[in-house]
Backbone as a chain_set.jsonl record, in Angstrom:
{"seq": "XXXXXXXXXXXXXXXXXXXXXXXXXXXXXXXXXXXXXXXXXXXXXXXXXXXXXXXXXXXXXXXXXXXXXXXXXXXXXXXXXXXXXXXXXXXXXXXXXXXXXXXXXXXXXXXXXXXXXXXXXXXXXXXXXXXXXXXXXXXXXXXXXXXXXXXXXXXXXXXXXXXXXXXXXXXXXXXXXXXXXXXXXXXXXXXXXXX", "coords": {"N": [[56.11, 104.753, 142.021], [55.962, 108.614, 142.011], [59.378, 110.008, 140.861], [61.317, 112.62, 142.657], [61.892, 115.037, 140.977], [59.678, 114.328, 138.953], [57.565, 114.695, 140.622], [57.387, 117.246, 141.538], [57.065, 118.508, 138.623], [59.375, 118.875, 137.157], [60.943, 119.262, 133.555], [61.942, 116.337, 132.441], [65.756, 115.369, 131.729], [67.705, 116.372, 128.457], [67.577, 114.399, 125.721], [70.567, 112.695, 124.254], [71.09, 110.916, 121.401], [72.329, 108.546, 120.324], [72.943, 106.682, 117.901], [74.173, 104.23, 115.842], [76.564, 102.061, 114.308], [78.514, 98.892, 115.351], [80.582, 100.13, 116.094], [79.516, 101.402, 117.87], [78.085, 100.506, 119.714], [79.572, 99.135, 120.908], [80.977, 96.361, 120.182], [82.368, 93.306, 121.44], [83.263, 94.888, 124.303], [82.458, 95.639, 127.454], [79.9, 96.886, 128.594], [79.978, 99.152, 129.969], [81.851, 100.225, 129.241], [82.242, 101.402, 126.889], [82.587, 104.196, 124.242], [80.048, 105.402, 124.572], [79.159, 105.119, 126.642], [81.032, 106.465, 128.165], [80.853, 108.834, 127.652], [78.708, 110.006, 128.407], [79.079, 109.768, 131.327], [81.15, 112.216, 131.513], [79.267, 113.602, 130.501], [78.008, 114.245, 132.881], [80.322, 114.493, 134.771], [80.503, 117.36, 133.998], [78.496, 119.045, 134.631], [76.641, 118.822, 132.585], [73.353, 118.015, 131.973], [72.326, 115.851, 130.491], [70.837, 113.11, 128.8], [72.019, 110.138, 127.865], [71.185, 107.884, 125.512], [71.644, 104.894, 124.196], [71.337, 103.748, 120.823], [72.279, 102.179, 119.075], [73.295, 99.225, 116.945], [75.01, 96.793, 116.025], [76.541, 95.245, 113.431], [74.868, 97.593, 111.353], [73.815, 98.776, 109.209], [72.968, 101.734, 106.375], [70.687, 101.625, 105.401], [68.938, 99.787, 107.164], [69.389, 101.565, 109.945], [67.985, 104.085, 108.511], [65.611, 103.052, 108.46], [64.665, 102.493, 110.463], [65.188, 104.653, 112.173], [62.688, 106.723, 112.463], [60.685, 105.403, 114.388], [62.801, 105.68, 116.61], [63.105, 108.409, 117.198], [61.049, 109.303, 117.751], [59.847, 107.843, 120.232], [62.313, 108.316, 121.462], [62.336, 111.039, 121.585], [65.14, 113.188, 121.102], [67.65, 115.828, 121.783], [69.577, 115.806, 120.659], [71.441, 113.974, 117.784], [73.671, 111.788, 117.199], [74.978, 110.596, 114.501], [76.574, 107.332, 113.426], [77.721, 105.863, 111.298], [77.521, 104.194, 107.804], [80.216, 102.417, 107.821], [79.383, 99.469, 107.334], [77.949, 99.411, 105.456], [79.928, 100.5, 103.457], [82.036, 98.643, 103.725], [80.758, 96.549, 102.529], [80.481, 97.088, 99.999], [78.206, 98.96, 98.701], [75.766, 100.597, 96.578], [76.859, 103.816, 95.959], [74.934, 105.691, 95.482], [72.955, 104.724, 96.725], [73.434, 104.403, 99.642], [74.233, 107.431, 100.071], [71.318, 108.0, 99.785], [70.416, 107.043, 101.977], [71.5, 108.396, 103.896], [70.52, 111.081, 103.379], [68.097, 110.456, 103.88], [67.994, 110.139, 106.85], [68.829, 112.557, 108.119], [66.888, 114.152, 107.034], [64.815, 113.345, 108.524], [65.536, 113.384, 111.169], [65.706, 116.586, 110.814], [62.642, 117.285, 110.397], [61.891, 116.17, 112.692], [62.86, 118.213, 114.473], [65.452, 117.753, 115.513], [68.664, 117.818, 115.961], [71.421, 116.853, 114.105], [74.524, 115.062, 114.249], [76.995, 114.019, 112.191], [78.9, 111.559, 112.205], [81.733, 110.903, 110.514], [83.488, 108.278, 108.169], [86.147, 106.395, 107.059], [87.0, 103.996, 105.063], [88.379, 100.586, 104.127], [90.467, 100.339, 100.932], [89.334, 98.16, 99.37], [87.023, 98.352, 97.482], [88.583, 99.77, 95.566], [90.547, 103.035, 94.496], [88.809, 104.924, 93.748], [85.917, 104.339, 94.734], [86.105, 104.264, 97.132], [87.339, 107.299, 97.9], [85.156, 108.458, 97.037], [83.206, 107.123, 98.805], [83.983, 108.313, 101.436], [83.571, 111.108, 101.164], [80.799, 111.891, 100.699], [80.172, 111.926, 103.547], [81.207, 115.334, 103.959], [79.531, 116.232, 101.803], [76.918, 115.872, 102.607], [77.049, 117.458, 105.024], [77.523, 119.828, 104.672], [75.492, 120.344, 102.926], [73.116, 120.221, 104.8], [74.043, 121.577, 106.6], [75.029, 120.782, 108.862], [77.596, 119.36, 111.776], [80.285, 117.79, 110.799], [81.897, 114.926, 112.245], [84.959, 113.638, 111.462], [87.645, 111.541, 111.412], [87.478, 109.321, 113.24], [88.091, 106.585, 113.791], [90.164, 106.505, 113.055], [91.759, 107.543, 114.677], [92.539, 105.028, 116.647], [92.511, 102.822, 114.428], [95.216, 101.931, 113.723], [96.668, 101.259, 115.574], [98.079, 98.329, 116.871], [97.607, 97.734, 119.526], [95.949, 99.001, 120.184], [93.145, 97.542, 119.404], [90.392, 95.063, 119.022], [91.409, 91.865, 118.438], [90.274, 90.909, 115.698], [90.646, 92.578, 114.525], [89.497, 94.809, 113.539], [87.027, 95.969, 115.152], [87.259, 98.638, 117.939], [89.079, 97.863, 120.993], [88.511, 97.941, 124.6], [90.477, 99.904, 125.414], [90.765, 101.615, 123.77], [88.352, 102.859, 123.388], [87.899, 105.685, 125.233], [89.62, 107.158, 123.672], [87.898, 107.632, 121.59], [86.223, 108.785, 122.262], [87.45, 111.016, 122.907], [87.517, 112.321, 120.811], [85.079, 112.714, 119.406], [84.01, 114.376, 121.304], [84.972, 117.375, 121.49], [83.198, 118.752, 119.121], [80.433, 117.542, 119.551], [79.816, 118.371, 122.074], [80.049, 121.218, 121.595], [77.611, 121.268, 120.955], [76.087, 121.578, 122.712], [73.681, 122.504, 126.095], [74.543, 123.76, 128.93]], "CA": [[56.367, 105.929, 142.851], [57.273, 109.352, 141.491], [60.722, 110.7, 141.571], [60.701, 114.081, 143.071], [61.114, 115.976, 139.518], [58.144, 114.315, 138.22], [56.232, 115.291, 141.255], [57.666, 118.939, 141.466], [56.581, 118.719, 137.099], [60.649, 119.387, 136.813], [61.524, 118.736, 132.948], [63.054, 115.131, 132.396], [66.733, 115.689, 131.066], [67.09, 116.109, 127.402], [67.79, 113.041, 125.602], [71.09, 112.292, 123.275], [70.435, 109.871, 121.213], [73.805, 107.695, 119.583], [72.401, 106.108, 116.463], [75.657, 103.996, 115.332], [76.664, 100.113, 114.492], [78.926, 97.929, 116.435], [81.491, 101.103, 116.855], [79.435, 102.411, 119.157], [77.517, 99.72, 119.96], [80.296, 98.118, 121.746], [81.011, 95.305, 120.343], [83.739, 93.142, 122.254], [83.427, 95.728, 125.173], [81.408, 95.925, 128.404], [79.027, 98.007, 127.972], [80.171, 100.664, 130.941], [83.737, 100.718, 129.112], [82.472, 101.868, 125.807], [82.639, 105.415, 124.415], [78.818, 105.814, 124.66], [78.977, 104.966, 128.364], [82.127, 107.339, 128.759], [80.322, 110.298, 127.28], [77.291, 109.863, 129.923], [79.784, 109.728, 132.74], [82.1, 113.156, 130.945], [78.401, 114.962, 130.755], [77.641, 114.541, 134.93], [80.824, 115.738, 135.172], [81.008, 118.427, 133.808], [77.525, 119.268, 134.745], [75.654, 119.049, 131.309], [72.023, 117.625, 132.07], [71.801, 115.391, 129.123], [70.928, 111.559, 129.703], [72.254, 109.652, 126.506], [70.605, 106.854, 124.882], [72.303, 104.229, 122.768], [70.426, 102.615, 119.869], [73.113, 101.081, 117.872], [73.159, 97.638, 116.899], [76.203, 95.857, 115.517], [76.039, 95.34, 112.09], [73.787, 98.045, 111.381], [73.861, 99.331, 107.921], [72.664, 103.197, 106.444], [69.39, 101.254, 105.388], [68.556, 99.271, 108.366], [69.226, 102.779, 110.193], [66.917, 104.331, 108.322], [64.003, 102.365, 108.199], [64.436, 102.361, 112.375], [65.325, 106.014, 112.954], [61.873, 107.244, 113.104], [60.593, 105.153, 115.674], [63.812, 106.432, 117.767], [62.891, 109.84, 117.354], [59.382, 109.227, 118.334], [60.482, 107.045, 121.399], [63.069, 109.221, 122.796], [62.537, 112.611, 121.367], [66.485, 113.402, 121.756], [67.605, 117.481, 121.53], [70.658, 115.436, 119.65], [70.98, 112.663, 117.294], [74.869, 111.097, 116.74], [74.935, 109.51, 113.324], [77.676, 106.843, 113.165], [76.881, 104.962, 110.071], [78.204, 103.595, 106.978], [80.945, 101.349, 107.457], [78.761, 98.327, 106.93], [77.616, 99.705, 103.825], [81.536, 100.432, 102.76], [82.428, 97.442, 103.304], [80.132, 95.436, 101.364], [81.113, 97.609, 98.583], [76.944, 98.894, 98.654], [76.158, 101.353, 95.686], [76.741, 105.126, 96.886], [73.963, 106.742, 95.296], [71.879, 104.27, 97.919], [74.435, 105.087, 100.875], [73.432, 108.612, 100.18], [69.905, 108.779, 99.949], [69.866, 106.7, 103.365], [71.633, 108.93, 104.998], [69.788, 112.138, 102.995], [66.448, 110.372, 104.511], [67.536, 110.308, 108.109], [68.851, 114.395, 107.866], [65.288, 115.174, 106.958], [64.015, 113.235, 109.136], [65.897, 114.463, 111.721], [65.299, 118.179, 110.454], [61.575, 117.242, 110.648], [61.103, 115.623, 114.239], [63.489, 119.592, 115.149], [66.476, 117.17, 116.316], [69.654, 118.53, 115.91], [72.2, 115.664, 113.922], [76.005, 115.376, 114.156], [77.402, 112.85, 111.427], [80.627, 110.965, 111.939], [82.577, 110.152, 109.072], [83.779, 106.815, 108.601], [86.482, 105.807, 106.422], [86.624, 102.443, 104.905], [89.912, 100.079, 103.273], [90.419, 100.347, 99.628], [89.166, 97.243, 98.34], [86.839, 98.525, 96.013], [89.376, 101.058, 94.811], [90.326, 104.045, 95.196], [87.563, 105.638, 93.74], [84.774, 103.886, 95.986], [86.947, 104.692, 98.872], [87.383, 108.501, 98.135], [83.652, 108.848, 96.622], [82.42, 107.214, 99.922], [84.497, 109.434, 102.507], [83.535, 112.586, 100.506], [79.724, 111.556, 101.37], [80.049, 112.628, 104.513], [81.509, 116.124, 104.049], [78.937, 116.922, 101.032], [75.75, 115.803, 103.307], [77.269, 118.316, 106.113], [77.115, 121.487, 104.096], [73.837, 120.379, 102.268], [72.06, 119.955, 105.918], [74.289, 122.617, 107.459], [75.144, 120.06, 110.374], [78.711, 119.368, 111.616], [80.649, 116.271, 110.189], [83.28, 114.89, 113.13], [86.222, 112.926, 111.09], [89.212, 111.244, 111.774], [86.912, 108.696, 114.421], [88.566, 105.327, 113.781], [91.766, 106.97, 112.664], [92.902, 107.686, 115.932], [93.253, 103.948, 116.925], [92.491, 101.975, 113.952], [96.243, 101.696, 113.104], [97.808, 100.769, 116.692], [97.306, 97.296, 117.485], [96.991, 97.662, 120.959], [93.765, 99.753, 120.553], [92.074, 96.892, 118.334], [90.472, 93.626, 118.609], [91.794, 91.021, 117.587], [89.878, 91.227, 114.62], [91.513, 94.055, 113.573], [88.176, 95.675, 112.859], [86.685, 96.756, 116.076], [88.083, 99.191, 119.316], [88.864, 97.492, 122.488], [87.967, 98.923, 125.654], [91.274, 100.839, 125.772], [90.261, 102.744, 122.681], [86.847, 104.186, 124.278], [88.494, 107.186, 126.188], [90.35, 108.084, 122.72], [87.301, 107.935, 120.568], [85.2, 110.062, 123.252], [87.88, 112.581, 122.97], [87.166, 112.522, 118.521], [83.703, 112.799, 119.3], [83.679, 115.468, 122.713], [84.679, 118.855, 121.17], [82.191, 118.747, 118.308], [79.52, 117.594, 120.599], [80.121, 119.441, 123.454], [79.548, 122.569, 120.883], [75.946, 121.021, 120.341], [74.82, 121.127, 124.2], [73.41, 123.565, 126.796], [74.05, 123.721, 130.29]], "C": [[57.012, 107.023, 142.017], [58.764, 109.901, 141.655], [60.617, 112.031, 141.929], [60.928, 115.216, 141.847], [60.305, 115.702, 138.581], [57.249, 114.982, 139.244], [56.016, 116.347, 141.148], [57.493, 119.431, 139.563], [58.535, 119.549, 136.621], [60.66, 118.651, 134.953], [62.635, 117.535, 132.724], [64.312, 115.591, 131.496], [67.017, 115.534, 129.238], [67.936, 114.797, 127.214], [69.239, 113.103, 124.167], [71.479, 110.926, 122.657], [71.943, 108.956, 119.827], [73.098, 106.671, 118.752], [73.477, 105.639, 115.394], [75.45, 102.597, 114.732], [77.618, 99.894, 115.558], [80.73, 99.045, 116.952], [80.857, 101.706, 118.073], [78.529, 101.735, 120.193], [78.331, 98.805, 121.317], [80.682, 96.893, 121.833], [81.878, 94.446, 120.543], [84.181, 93.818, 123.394], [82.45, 95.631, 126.178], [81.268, 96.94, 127.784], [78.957, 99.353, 128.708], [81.411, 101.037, 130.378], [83.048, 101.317, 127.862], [82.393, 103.824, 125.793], [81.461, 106.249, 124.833], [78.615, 106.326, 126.046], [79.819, 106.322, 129.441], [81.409, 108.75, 128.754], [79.522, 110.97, 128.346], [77.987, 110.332, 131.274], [80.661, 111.519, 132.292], [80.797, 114.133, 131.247], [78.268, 115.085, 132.16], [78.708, 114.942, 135.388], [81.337, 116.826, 135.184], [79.659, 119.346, 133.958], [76.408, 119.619, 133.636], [74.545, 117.933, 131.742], [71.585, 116.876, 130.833], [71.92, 113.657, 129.827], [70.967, 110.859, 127.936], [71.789, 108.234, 126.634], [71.102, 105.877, 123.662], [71.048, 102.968, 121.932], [71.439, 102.331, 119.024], [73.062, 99.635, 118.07], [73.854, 97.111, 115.832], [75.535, 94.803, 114.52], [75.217, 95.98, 110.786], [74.293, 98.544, 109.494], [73.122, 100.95, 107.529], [70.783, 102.603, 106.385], [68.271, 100.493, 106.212], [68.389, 100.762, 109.069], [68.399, 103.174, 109.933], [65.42, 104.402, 108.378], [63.597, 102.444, 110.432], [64.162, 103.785, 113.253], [63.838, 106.998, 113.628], [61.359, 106.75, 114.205], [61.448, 105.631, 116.642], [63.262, 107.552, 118.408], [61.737, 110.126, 117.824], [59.61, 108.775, 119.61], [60.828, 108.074, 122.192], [63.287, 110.691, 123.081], [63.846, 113.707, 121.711], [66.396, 114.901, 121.162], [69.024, 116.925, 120.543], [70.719, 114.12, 119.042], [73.019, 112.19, 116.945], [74.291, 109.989, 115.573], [76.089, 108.585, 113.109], [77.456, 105.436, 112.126], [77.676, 105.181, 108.932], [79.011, 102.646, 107.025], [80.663, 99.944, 107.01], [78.798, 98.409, 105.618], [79.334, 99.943, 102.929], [82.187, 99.248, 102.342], [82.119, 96.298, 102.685], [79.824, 95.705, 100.193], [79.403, 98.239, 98.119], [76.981, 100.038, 98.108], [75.879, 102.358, 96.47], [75.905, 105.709, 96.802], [72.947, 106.015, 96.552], [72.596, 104.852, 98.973], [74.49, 106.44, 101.34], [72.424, 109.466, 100.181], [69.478, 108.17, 101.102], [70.075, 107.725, 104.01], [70.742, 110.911, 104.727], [68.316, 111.938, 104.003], [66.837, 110.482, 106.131], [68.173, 111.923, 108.428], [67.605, 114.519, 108.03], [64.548, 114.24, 108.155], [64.158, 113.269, 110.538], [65.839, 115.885, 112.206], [63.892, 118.336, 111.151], [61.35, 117.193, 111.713], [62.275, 116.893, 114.77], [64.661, 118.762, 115.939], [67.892, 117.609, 115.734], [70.87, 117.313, 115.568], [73.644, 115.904, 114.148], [76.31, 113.994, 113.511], [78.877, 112.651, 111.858], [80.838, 110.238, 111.219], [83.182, 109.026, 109.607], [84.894, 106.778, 106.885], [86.838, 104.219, 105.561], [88.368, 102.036, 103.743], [89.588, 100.414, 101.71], [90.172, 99.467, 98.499], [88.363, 97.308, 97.511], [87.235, 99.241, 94.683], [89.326, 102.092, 95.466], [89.374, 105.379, 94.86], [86.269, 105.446, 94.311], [85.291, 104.652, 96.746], [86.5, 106.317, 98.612], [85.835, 109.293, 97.932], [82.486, 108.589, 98.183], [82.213, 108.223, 100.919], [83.657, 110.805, 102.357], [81.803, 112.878, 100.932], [79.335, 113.064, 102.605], [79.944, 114.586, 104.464], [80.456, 117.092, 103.3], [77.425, 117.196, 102.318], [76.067, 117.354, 104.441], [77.075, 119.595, 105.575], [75.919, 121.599, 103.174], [73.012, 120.91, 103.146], [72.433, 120.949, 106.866], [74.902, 121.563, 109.161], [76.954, 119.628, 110.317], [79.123, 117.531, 111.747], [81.961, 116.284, 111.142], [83.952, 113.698, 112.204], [87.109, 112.523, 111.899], [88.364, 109.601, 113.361], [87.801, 107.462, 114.554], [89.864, 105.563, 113.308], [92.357, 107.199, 113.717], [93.276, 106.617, 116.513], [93.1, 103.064, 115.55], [93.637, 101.056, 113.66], [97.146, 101.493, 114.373], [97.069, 99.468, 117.488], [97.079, 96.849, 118.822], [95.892, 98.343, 121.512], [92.611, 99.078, 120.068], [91.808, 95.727, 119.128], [91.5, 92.681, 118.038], [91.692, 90.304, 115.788], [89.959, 92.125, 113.281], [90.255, 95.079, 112.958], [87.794, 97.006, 113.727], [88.096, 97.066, 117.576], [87.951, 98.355, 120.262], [88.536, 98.856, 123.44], [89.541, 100.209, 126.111], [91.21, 101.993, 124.975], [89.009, 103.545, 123.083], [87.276, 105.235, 124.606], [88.703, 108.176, 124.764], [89.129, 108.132, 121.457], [86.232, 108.744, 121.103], [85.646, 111.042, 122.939], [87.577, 112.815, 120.826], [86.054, 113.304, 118.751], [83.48, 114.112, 120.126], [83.99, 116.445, 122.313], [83.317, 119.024, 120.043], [80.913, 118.398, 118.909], [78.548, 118.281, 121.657], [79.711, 121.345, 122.999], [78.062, 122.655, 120.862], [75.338, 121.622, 121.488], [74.521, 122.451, 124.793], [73.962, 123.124, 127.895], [73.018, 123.706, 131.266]], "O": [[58.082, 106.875, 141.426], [59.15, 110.194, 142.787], [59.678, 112.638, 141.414], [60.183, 116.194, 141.791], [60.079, 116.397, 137.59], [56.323, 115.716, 138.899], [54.927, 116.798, 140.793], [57.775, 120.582, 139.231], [58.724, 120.542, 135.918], [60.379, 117.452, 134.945], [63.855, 117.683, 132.796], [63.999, 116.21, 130.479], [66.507, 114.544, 128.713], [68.676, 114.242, 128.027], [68.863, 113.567, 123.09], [72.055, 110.019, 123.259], [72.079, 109.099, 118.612], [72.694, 105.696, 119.386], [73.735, 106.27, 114.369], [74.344, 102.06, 114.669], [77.598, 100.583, 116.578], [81.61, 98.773, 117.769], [81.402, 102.31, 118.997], [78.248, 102.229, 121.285], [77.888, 98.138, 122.253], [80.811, 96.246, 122.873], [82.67, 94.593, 119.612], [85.34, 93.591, 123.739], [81.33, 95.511, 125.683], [81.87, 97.634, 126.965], [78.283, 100.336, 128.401], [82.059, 101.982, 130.83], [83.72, 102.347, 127.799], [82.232, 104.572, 126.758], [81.551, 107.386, 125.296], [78.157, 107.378, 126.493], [79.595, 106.843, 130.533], [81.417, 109.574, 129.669], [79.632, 112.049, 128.928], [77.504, 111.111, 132.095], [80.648, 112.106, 133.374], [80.903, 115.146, 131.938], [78.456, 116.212, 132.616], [78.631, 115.71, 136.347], [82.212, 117.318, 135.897], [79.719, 120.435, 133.388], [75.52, 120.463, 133.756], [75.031, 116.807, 131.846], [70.589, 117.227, 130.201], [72.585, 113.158, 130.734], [70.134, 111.071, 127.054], [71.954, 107.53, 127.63], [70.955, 106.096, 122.459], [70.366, 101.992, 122.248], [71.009, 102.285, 117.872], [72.84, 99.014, 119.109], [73.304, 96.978, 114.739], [74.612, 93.992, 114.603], [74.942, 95.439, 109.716], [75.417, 98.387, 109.017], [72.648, 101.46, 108.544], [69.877, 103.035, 107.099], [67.057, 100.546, 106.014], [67.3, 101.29, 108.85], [67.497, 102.997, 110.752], [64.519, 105.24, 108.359], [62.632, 102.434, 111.197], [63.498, 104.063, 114.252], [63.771, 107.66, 114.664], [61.446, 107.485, 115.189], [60.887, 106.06, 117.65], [63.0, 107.744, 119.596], [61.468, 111.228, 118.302], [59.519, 109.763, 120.339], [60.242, 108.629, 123.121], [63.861, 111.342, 123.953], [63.718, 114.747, 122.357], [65.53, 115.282, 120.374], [69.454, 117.721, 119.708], [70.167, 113.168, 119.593], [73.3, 112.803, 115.915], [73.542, 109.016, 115.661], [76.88, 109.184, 112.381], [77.086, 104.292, 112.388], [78.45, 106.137, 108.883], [78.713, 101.743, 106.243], [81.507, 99.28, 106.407], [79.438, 97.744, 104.804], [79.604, 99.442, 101.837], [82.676, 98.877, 101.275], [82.826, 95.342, 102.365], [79.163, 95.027, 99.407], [79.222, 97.956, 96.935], [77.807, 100.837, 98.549], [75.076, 102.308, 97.402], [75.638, 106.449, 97.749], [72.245, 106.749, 97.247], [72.269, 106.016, 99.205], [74.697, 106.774, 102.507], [72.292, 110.676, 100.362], [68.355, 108.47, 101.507], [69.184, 108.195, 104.718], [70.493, 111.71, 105.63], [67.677, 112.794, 104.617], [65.919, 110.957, 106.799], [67.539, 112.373, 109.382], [67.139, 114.962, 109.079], [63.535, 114.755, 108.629], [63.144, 113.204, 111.234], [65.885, 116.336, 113.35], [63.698, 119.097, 112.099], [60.584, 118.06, 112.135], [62.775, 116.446, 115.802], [64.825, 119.135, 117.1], [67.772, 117.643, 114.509], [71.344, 116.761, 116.561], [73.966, 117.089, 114.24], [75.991, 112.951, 114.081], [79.786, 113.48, 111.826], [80.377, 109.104, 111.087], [83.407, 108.709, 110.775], [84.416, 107.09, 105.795], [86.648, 103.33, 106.391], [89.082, 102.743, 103.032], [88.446, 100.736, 101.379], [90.463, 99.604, 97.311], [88.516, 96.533, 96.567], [86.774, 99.356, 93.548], [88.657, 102.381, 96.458], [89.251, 106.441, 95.469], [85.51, 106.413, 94.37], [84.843, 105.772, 96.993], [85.406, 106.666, 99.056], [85.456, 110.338, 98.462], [81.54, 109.267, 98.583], [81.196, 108.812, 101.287], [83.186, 111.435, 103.304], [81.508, 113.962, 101.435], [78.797, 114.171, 102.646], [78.919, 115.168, 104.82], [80.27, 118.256, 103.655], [77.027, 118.276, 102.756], [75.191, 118.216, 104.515], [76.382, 120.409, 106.185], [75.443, 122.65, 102.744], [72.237, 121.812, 102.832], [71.682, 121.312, 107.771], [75.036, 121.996, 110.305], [77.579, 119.559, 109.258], [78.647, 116.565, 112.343], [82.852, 117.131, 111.08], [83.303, 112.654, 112.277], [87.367, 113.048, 112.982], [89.082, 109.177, 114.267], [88.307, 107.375, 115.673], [90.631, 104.606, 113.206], [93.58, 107.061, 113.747], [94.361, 106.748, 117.079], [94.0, 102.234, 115.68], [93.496, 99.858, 113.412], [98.364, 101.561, 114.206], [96.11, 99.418, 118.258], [96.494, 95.824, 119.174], [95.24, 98.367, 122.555], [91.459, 99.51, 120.115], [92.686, 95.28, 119.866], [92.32, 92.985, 117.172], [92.44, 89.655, 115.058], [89.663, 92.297, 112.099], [90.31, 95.907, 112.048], [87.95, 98.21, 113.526], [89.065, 96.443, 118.01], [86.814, 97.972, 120.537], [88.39, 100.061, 123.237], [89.499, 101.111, 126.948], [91.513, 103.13, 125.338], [88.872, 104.767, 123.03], [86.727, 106.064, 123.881], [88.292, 109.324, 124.591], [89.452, 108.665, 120.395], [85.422, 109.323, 120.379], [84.955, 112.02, 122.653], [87.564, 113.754, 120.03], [86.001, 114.47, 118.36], [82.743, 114.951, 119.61], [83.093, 117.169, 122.744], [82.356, 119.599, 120.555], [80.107, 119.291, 118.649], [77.375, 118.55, 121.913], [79.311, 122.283, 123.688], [77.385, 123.68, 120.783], [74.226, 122.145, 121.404], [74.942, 123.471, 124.247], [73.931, 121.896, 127.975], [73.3, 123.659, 132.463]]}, "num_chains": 1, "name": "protein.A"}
């Protein structure tokens, strides 16, 4: 049966499309508590017409990503793409010049299918030093003024370091952390959209 804005040929809502690992993925979280879920519920009310789509998948890496993103973009044809990617790759110490031509390939390919990206930086511990560490971070910031697209920071910095916003694992957000990593993510965003 149609719904009445297919019958009336109304435009289906555009599509934003959260392209993360197990930060955004939710992992350890119902899946209505996470930030993905929060965002969805923040656009209806504030009356932004956007119907968000999560493709992350816990554990995901820049090169897994990659190799997946076009099908996405073909799939769901989003007017926005959330990049939340790397930490996998950080933490398994994975060389940068690869870490940066994954995320160079999903930019363009991004650019290409006219989708509009927003990268979130990801910091990572210092166990391969502190020149990994600062060479990774920095990533982010270069890709953003290469591609012209805006880089949101500070994501896992606002709870990573209070253990009543973590797992037990000390890795990933519990569900009390969702709200506070919506608000990281919701001005920079929120710049992207239309009414």
């Amino acid at each position: 049966m149609l719904s009445l804005s297919t019958a009336f040929g109304a435009a289906p809502a555009p599509v934003i499309l959260v392209f993360g690992d197990s930060l955004s993925a939710g992992y350890g979280v119902s899946v209505d508590a996470t930030w993905v879920a929060l965002l969805q519920q923040r656009l209806a009310k504030q009356g932004y017409g956007y119907r968000v789509v999560n493709a992350s998948v816990s554990g995901e890496t820049t090169g897994g990503a990659r190799a997946r993103l076009p099908r996405a973009l073909e799939l769901h044809k989003p007017a926005l793409v959330i990049i939340e990617l790397g930490g996998n790759d950080g933490l398994r110490g994975l060389p940068l010049k690869q870490v940066r031509a994954n995320f160079d390939a999903m930019l363009e390919q991004a650019r290409t299918a006219g989708v509009r990206p927003v990268l979130v930086a990801m910091r990572i511990p210092s166990n391969y030093g502190p020149a990994y560490t600062t060479q990774f971070h920095a990533i982010y910031g270069e890709l953003g003024q290469k591609y012209s697209v805006p880089v949101i920071d500070g994501f896992m910095e606002s709870v990573a370091l209070d253990d009543k916003l973590m797992q037990a694992d000390g890795i990933h957000p519990n569900a009390q952390a969702q709200p506070i990593l919506l608000d990281v993510i919701w001005p920079t965003v929120s710049r992207q959209l239309k009414k």
